[in-house]
C-alpha positions as CSV (number, residue, x, y, z in Angstrom):
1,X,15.8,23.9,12.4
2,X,15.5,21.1,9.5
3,X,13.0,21.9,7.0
4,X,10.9,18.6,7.2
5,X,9.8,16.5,10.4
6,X,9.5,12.7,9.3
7,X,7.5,10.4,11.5
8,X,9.9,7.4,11.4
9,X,8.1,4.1,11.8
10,X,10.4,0.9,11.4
11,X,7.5,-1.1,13.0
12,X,7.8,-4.7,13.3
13,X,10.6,-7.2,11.5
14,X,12.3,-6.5,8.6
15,X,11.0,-3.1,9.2
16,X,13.8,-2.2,11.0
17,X,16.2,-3.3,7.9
18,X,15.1,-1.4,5.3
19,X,13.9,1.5,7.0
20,X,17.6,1.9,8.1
21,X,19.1,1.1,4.4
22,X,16.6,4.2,3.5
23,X,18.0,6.2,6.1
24,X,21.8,5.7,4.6
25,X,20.4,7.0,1.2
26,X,18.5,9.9,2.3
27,X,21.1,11.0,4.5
28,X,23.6,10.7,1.4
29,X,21.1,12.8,-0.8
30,X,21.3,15.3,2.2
31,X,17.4,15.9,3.2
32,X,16.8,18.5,5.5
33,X,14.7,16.6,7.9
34,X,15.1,15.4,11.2
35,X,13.6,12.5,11.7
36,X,11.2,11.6,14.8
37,X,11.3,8.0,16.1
38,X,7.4,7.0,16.4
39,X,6.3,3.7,18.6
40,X,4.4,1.2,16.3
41,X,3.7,-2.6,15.9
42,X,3.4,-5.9,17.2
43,X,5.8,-5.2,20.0
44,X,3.9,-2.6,21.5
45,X,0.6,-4.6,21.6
46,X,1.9,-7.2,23.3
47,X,3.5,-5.1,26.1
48,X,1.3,-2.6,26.4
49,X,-2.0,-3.9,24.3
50,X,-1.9,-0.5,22.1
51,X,0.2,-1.4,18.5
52,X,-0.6,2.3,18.0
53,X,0.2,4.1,21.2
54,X,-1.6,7.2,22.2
55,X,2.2,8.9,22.5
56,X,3.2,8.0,18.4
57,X,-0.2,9.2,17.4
58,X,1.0,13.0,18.7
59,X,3.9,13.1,17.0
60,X,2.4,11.9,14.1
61,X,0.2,15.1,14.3
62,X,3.3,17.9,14.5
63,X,4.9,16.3,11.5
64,X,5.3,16.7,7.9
65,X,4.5,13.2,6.5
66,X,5.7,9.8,8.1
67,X,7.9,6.8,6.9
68,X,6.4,3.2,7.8
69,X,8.9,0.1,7.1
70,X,6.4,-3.1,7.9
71,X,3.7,-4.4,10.5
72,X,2.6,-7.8,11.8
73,X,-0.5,-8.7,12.4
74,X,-1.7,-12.3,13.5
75,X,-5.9,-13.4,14.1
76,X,-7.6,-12.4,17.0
77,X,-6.6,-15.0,19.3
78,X,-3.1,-15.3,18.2
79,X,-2.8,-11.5,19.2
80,X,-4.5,-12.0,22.6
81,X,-2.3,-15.2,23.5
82,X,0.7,-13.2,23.2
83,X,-0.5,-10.2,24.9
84,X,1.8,-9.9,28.2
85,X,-0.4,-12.0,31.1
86,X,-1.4,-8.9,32.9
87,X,-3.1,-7.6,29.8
88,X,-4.5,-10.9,29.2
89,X,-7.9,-10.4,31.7
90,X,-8.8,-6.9,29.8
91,X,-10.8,-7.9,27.3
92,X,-8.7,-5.5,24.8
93,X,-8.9,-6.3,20.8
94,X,-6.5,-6.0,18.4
95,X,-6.6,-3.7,15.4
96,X,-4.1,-3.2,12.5
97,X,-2.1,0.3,13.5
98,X,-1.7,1.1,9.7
99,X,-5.3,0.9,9.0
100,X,-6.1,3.2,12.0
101,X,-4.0,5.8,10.9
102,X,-5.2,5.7,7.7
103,X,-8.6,6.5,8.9
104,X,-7.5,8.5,11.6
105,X,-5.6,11.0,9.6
106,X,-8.0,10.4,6.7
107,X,-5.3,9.2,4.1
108,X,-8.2,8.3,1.9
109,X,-5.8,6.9,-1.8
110,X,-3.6,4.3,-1.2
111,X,-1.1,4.9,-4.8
112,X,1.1,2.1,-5.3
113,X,2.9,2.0,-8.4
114,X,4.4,-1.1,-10.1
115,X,7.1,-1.1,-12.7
116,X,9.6,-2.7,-14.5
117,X,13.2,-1.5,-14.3
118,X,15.7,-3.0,-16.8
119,X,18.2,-6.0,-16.0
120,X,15.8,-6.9,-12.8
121,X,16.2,-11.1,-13.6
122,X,12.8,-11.6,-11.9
123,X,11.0,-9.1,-14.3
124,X,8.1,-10.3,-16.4
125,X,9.4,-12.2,-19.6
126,X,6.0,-12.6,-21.3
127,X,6.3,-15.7,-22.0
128,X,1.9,-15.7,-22.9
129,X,2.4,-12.6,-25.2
130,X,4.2,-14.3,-28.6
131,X,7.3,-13.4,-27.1
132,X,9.3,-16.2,-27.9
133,X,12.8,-15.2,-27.0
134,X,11.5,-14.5,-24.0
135,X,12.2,-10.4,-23.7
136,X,11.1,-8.3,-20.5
137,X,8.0,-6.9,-21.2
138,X,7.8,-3.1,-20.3
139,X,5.0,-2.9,-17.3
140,X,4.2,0.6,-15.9
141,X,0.6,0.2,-13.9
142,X,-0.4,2.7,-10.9
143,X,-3.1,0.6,-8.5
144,X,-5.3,3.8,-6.8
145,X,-7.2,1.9,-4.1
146,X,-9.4,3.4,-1.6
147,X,-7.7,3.3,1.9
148,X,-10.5,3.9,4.6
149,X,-13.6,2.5,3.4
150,X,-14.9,-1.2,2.0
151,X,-13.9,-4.6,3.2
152,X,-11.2,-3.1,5.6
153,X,-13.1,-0.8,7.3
154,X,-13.1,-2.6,10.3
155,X,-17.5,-2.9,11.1
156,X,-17.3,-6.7,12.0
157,X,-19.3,-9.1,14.5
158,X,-18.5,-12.3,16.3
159,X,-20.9,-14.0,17.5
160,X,-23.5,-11.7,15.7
161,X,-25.6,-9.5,18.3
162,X,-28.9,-10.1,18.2
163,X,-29.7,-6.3,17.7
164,X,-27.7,-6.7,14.6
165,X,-29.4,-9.8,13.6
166,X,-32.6,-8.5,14.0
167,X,-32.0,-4.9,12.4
168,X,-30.3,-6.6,9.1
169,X,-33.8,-8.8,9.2
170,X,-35.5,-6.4,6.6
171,X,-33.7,-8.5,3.9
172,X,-34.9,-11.7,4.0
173,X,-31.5,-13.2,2.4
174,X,-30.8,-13.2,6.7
175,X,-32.9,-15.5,8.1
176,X,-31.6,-18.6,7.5
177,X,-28.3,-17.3,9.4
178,X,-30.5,-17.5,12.6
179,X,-31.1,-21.5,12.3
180,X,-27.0,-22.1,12.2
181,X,-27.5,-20.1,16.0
182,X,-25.8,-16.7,16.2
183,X,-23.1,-17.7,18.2
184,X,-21.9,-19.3,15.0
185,X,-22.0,-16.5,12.7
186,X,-19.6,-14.0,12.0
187,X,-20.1,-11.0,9.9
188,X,-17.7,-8.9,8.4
189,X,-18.9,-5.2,6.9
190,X,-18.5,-4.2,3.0
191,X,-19.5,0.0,3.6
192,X,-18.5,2.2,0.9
193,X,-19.8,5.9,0.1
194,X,-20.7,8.0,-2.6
195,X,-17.9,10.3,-1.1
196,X,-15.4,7.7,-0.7
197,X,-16.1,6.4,-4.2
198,X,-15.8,9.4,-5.7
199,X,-12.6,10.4,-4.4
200,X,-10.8,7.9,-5.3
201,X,-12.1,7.7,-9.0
202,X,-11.4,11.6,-9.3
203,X,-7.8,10.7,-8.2
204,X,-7.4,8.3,-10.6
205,X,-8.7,10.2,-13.1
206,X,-6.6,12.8,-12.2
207,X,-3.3,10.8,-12.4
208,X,-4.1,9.9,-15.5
209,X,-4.6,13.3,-17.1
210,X,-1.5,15.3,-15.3
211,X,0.4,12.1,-16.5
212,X,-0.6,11.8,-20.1
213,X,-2.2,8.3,-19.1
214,X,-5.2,7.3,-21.7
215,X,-6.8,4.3,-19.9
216,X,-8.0,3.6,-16.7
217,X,-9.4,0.7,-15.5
218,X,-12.1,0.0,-12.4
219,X,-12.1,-3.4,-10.7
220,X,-15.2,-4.5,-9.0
221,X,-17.5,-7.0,-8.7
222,X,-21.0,-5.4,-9.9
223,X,-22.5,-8.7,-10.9
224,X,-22.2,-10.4,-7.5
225,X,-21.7,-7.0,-5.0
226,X,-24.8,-5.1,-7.0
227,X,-25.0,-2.6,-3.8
228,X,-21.6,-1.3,-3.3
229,X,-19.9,-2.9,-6.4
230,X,-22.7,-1.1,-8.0
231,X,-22.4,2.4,-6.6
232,X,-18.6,2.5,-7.4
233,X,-19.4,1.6,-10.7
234,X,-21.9,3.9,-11.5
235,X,-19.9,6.8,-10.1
236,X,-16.6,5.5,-12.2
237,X,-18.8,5.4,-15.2
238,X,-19.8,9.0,-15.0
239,X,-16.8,10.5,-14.5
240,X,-15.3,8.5,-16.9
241,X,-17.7,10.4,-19.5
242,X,-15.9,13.7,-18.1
243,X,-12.4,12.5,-19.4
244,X,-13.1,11.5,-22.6
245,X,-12.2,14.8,-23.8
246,X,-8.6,14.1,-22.1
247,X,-8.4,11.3,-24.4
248,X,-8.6,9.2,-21.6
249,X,-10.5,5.5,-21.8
250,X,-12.2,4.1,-19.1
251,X,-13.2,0.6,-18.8
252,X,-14.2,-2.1,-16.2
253,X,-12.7,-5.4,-15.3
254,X,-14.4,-7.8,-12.8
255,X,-11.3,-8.9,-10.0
256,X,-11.3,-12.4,-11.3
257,X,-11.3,-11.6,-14.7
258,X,-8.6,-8.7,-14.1
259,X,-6.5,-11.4,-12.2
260,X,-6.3,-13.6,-15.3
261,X,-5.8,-10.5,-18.3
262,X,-3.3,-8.9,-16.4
263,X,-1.1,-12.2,-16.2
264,X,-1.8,-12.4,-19.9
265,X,-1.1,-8.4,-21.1
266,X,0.4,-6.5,-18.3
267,X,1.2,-4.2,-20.7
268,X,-2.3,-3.2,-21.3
269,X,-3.1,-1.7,-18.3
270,X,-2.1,1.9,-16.6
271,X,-3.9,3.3,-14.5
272,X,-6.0,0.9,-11.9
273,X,-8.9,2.0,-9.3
274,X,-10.2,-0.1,-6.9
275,X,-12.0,-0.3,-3.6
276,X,-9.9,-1.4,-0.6
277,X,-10.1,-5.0,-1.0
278,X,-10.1,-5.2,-4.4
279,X,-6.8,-2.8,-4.7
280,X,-5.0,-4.8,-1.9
281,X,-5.4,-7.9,-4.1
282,X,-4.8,-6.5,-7.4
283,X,-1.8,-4.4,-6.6
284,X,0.0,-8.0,-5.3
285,X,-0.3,-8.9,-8.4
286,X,0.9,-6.3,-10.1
287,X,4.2,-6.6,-7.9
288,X,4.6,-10.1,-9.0
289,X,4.6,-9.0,-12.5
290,X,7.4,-6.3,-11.9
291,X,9.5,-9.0,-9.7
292,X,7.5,-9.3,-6.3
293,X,7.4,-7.0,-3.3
294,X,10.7,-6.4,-2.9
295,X,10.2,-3.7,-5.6
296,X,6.4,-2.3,-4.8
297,X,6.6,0.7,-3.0
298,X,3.4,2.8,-1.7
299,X,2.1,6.3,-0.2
300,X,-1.2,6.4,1.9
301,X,-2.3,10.0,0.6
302,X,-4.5,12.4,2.0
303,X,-5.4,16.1,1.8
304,X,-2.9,17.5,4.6
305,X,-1.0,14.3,6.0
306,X,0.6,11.4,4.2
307,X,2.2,8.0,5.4
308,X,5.0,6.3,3.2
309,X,5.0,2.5,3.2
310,X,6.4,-0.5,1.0
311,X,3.9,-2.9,0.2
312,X,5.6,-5.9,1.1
313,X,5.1,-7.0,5.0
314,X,7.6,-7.9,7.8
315,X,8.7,-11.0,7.4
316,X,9.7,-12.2,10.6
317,X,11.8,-14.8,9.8
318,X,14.2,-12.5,8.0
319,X,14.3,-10.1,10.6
320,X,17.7,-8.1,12.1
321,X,19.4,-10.4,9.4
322,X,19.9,-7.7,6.3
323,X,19.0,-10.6,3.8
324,X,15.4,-8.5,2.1
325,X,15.7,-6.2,-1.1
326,X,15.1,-2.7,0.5
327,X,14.2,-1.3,-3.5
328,X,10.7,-1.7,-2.4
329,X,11.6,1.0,0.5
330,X,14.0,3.1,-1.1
331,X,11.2,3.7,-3.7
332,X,9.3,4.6,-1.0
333,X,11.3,7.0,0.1
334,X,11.2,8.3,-3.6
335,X,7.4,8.9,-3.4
336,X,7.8,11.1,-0.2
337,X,10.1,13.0,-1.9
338,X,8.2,13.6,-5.0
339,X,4.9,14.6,-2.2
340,X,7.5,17.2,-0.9
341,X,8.6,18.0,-4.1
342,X,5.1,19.0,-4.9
343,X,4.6,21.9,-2.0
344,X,3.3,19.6,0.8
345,X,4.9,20.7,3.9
346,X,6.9,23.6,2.4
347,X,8.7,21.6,-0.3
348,X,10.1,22.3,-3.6
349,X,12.2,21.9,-6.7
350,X,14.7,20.2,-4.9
351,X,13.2,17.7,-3.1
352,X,11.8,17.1,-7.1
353,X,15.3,16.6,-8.3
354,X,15.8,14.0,-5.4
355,X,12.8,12.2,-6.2
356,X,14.5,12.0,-10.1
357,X,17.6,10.8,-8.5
358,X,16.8,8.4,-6.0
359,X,14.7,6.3,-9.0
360,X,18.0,7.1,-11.5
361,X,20.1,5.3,-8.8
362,X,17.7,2.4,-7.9
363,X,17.2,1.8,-11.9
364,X,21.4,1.9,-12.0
365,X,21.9,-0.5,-9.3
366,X,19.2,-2.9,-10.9
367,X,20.7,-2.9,-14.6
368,X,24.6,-3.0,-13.6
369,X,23.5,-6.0,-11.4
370,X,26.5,-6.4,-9.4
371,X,24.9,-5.8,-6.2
372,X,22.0,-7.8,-5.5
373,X,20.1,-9.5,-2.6
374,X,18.8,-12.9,-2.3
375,X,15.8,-12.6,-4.3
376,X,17.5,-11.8,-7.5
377,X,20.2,-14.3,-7.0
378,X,22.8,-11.9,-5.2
379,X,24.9,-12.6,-1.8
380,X,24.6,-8.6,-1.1
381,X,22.9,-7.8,2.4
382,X,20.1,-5.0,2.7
383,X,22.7,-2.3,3.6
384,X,25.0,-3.1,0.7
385,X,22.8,-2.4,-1.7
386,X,21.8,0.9,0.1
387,X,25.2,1.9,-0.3
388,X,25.4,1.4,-3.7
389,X,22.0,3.0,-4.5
390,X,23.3,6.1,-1.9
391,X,26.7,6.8,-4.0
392,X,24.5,7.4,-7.0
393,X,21.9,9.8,-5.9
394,X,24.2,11.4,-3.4
């Protein structure tokens, strides 16, 4: 019996690429997993109007951790016009798979960690930083977002119900919604929690101190979000007093003001917390600094369970062609690893040394530059470069 039980989620488009190009190099490193196909994505709404089906969601509960590759998701009526006709009369509604099984499993910190890696041609030159010759400028930023609550929590209206209407009445900022007619309005839901909040700051904080990190950084929106911008702030602050004897600086950016200091000093930042919106957004940009999301892998983290995802999405286009960079995924793969490596779900020193290995032998393939995908100016498909990476870390 293997010694790990991966929930393996290719999911929609280029999905299936990279997650296979992963599978070459953990197969080369010799995990002891097996590895447990789970249904998920577009494919499976529009046949069967479930992108998450009841059937993936068991397995996903007798597993270790699970392994997503990438998931499409189109506006509401898109997804209903492509439902298959007999599904078309049942009034279902699409909703994101990933974000469900974040909440569903409670995989409260989304980590996604951005760095530079030597010879990568698309890395960050600093051409803004009196850098004249035009050097890579070392970037090493880890975006903490919180992964259940805030923007993306899902609470949204349209039209808006009158009971809702009438029950957000108490602040008088609604009423002139009910003159444009309710069938015009559309609310979407911004719900955060002392809990939630709190959490996620904590891990942040956390990172920071285990890592010898000395500044982290909240992104809000206080001045215009007073409420829930507020709260998260206030929390952030507090705690930030706590690790202050870590050596540890906390500070605040707003996300507009973040968007423009990062571009100018990257190498400023370190540690990054944000609420779910605010972290989506934030941690893109990060990847673009580092060479795009072809090299931004994440892990949806929680206190028993944990889901494994690149940032990047499935490109469609690109799909069963082996044309995208699969670094993004095989970094991925090297988070799980590290989560093992750390006790979760029995794991150990070794999977620690694969972790170690697996980053060696992405960072190898990146410098020596002789195999490379599209992006960086290559003509190497998807599963060459998984070789490559594969006969170093084997």
């Amino acid at each position: 019996m293997a010694k790990f039980s991966i929930a393996w989620m290719p999911g929609d488009g280029i999905g299936n690429d990279v997650m296979e190009a992963t599978r070459i190099v953990l197969d080369a490193m010799r995990l002891d997993a097996e590895y447990i196909h789970c249904d998920i994505g577009w494919e499976f709404w529009c046949k069967e109007g479930n992108p998450l089906p009841d059937r993936s969601i068991e397995i996903l509960g007798k597993t270790t951790c699970g392994l997503f590759g990438a998931i499409t998701s189109k506006p509401q009526d898109e997804a209903k016009g492509e439902l298959a006709p007999e599904l078309r009369d049942k009034k279902l509604v699409y909703f994101s798979p990933i974000v469900k099984l974040r909440q569903m499993f409670n995989l409260h910190t989304n980590m996604r960690p951005c760095k530079t890696y030597e010879g990568n041609p698309l890395n960050y030159r600093g051409q803004r930083l009196n850098n004249p010759e035009g050097k890579d400028v070392l970037i090493d930023q880890v975006v903490f977002r919180e992964n259940t609550e805030g923007m993306y929590g899902g609470v949204e209206f349209f039209p808006l119900p009158e009971p809702v209407y009438t029950a957000l009445c108490a602040n008088p900022k609604m009423k002139p919604w009910k003159d444009k007619g309710l069938e015009n309005v559309a609310l979407s839901t911004r719900i955060v929690s002392v809990q939630g909040c709190t959490n996620i700051c904590r891990q942040a904080f956390e990172f920071a101190r285990k890592n010898g990190r000395k500044r982290v950084t909240l992104v809000e929106k206080p001045n215009v979000l007073r409420e829930t911008g507020g709260l998260m702030t206030r929390i952030f602050k507090k705690m930030g007093k706590e690790y202050e004897a870590h050596g540890i600086w906390a500070d605040e950016a707003n996300i507009d003001a973040i968007c423009m200091w990062m571009f100018k000093n990257p190498q400023d930042y370190s540690v990054i917390v944000a609420e779910n919106m605010f972290g989506d957004i934030v941690s893109d940009l990060c990847a673009g600094l580092v060479g795009g999301l072809g090299f931004a892998p994440s892990a949806n983290l929680g206190d028993k369970y944990a889901v494994f995802e690149p940032t990047h999405g499935s490109a469609p286009k690109y799909a069963g062609q082996y044309k995208v960079n699969p670094h993004a995924m095989l970094l991925t793969a090297k988070m799980m690893l590290d989560w093992l490596g750390a006790g979760n779900g029995g794991g150990g020193q070794a999977e620690k040394d694969k972790a170690r290995r697996l980053e060696a032998a992405v960072a190898r393939v990146i410098k020596e530059g002789t195999v490379r995908t599209y992006d960086m100016g290559g003509k190497a498909s998807t599963l060459d470069v998984a070789k490559e990476v594969a006969k170093y870390a084997a």
